[in-house]
N, C-alpha and C positions, 0 to 999 in steps of 0.2 A: 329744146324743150318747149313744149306746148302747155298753153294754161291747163287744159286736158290731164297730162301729166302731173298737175300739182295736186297732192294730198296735204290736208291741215288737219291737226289736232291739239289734243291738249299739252303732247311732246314738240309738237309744229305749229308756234300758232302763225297766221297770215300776217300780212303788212298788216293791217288795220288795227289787231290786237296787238300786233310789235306797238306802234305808236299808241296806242291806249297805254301800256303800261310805262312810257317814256325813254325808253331805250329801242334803239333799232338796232340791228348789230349787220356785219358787213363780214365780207369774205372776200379774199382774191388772190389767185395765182400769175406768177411768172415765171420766167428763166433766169437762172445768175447766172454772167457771163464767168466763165471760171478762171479765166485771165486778170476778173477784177474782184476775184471774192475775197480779198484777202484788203484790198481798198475799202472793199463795201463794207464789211465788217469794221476794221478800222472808224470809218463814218458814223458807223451807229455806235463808238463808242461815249461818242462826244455829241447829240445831237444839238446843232446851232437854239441856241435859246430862241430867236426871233421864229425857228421854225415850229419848235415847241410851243411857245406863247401864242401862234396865230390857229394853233391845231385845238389847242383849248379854247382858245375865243371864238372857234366855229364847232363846238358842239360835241368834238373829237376824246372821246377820253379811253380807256382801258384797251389801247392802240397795241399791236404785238407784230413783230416781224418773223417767220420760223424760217431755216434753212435745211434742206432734206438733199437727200440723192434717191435719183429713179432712174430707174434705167442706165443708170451713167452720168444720167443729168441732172445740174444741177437747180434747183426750185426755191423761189423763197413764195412764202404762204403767209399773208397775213389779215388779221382779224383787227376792226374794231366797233365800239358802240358809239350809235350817233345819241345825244338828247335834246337834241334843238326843234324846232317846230317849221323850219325850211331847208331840207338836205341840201337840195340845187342852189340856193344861193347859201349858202355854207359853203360848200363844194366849192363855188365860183370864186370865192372871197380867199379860199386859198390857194388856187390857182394863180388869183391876180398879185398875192402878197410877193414885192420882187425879195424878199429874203426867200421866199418860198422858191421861187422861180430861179433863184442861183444855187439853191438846195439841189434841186432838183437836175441842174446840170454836172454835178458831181455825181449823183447817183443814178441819172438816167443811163447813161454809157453802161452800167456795171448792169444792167439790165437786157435779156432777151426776149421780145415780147414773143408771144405764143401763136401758132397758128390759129387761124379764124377769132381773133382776136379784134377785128377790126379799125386797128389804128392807136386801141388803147393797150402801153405794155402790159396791165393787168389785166384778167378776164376775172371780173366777177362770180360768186361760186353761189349755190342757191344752198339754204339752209333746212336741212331735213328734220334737224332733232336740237331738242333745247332742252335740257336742263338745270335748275337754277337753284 
């Protein structure tokens, strides 16, 4: 996608009016590994409090996981809204959290990242319509 390809309006508004009104929201797809979706679920019945506690102390609220099938395969999809005033060090701060960081070795595995994905097992998803 090229800047070119972006349309904004009053159903879309851009980053700048995202952050005007205090909420930014986020999107992103992956693969569930279907060997571990029955773990993976298991996990998010119980999410680790420290995980939870450090998701909210960077900014993270009305967070969602969905699980679908396409074509055979399996997807998890999830949404949330940031309200903090610096995503990148929000972002970094729970990356660095080693509750985080041992979270994430439970559920990384249960995870397929997607082609042209570039390293991250999420791909980020661009937001067309909003509303509220």
């Amino acid at each position: 996608m090229t800047d070119n390809d972006a349309a904004y309006g009053p159903t879309n508004p851009d980053l700048h009016h995202q952050r005007c009104s205090g909420v930014q929201r986020f999107a992103s797809v992956t693969g569930l590994n279907p060997e571990k979706e029955s773990y993976y679920r298991e996990l998010h019945t119980r999410v680790w409090d420290g995980v939870l506690e450090r998701l909210k102390a960077s900014n993270i609220r009305n967070y969602s996981i969905h699980i679908t099938q396409i074509d055979g395969r399996s997807l998890l999809f999830s949404y949330l809204e940031y309200t903090g005033d610096d995503y990148v060090a929000d972002i970094k701060r729970i990356a660095e959290d080693p509750v985080t960081q041992k979270w994430w070795k439970e559920t990384d595995p249960c995870q397929i990242p997607l082609s042209g994905c570039g390293g991250n097992p999420w791909k980020p998803m661009e937001m067309v319509f909003l509303m509220e």
